[in-house]
N, C-alpha and C positions, 0 to 999 in steps of 0.2 A: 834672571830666572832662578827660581830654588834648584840648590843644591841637592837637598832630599826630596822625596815625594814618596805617593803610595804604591806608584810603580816607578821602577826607574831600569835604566841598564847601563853597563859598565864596560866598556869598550869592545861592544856588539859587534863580531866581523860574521859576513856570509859570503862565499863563494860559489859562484854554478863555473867551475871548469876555470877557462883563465879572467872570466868576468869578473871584478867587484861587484857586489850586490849592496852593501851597507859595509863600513869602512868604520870601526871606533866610535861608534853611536855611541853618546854618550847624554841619553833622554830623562829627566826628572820633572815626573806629574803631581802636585801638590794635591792635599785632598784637595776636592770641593772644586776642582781647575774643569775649564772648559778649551781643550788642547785641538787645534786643529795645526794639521801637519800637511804640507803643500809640497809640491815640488814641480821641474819637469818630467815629463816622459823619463822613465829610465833614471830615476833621479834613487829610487829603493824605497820607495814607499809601500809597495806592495809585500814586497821582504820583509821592511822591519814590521810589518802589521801578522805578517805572518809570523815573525819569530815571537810577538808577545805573544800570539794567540798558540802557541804549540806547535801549526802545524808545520813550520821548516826547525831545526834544531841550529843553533850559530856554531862555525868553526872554533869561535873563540871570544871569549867574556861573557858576563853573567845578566840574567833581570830577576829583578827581585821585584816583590809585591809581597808591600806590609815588611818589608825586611827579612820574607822569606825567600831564598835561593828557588825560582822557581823552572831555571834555563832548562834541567831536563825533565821539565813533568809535562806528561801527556794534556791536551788540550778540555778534556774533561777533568782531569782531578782540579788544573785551575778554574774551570767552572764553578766548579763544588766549594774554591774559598771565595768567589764572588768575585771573580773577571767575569761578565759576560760579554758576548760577542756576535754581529752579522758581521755577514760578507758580503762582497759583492754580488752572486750568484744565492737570488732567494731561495730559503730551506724551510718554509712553511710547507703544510702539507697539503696540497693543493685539492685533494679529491675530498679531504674533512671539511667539517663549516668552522667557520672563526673562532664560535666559541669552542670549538673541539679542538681547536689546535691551542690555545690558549689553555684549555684546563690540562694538557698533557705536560707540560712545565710544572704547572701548579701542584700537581698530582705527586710529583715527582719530590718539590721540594716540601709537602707537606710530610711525606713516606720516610724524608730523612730528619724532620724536625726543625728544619734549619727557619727561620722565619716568619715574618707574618704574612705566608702567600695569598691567602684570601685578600690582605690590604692593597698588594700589590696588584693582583688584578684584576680588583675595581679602579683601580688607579692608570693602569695600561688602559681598560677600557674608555675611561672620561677622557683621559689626553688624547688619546687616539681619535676621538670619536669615532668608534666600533660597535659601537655596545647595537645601534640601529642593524648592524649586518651579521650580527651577532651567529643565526639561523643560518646565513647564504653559505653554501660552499665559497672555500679562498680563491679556485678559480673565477671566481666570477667577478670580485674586488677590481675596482682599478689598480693601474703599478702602483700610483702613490701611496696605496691605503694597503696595497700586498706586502710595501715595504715597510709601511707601519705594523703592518702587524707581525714581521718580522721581530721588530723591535718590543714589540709588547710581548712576543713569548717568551723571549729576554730578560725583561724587568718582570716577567712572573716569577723569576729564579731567585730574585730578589738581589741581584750583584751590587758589590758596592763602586764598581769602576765600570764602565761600558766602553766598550772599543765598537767603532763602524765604521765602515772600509766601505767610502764613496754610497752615504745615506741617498745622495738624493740624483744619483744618475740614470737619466732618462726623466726625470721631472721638468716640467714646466717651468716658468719662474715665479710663478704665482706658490705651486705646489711648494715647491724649494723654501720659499719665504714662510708657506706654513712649517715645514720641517723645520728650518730654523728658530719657528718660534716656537714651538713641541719641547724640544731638545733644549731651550733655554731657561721652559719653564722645570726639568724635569733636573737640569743643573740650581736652579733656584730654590730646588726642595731637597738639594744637598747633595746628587748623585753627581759623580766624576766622572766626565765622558773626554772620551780620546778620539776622534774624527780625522781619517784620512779621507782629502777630497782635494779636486781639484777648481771646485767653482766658485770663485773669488767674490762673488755675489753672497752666496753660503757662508765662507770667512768670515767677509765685513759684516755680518747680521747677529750672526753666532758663535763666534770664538769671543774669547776672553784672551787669551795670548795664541802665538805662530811659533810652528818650528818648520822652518823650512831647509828640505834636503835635495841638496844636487851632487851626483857624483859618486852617491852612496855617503856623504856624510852630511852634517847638522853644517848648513851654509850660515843663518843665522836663527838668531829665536827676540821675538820681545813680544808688544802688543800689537793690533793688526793696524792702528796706526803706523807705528813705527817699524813695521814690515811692508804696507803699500808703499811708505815715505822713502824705502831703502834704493838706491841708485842702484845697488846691485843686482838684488832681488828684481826689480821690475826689469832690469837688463835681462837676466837669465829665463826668468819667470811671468811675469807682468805684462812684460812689453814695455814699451816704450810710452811715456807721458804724450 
């Protein structure tokens, strides 16, 4: 695995009380990487996804993005240098229509100069295929296409790194399979996507390489061959052959 990358962090610790949460994470995302990160239960994946994105601050070590220090910056100012990011809990706006949630990013990054937001969200639209529900209110969308369109008011921001914390939970496996074929074409066209998930279906389709953490730290990392093949990993993780 690279040593540097566009985001990285540098012996990442989180505590809640006498819990480890993430233990010396020590994570480097290459551009242009298609990173999915796995683990068990209780393994800190929800931690360290929160520590890139802002919202928990690390007891101790640093993440950078682009080689900037960005460990104490609120979860919007890294928006603004192109992290974007879902969660798990959708934050579309449920009572607007599609395209109205969609031009409120757009709007946003046109006001500050930063991009070519009109590109990107024809672009959200075509991959999504949204553009048909364009009119509906988001409540009305299926999950799978509520959580696409999560993701499209995202990429109207124009971010050069995308983090998504369990894209396709609650999907089908049909659905999943189109997520991961979304997301591969959207890596293909140069964007660097970070995927916390845990369905190994998902992995094998759509990563490029694995980091898998148990225990709160980096158990192993290579490619998803060479992380299904792992005796240990499927011990702890996998299951049994």
């Amino acid at each position: 695995m690279t040593t540097n990358g566009v985001l990285r962090t540098e012996n990442l610790s989180k505590r809640f009380g006498g819990v480890v949460a993430t233990d010396k994470v020590n994570l480097a995302v290459g551009e242009g990487e298609l990173r999915c990160i796995i683990g068990p239960n209780g393994a800190g994946k929800s931690t360290l996804f929160q520590l890139l994105c802002g919202i928990y601050r690390p007891d101790s070590g640093r993440i950078l993005f682009r080689d900037q220090d960005i460990t104490r910056m609120p979860a919007f100012r890294r928006a603004r240098l192109g992290l974007g990011m879902t969660f798990q809990q959708n934050r579309a706006f449920h009572n607007l229509t599609v395209q109205q949630n969609l031009d409120a990013p757009l709007t946003s990054v046109q006001a500050a100069g930063r991009g070519d937001g009109e590109h990107r969200y024809q672009e959200a639209l075509d991959v999504f295929d949204l553009i048909r529900h364009a009119h509906e209110p988001a409540r009305e969308l299926p999950h799978h296409k509520l959580q696409w369109l999560e993701i499209a008011m995202v990429l109207a921001t124009q971010p050069s790194v995308l983090l998504l914390d369990e894209p396709t939970a609650g999907m089908s496996p049909d659905e999943t399979h189109q997520t991961a074929q979304l997301l591969r074409r959207l890596n293909d066209g140069g964007l660097t996507i970070v995927v916390v998930e845990h369905d190994i279906a998902f992995v094998r389709e759509a990563a490029q390489s694995v980091t898998v953490l148990h225990q709160g730290e980096i158990f192993a990392e290579g490619s998803v061959s060479e992380i299904t093949a792992h005796e240990d990993v499927r011990r702890i993780y996998l299951g049994r052959a």
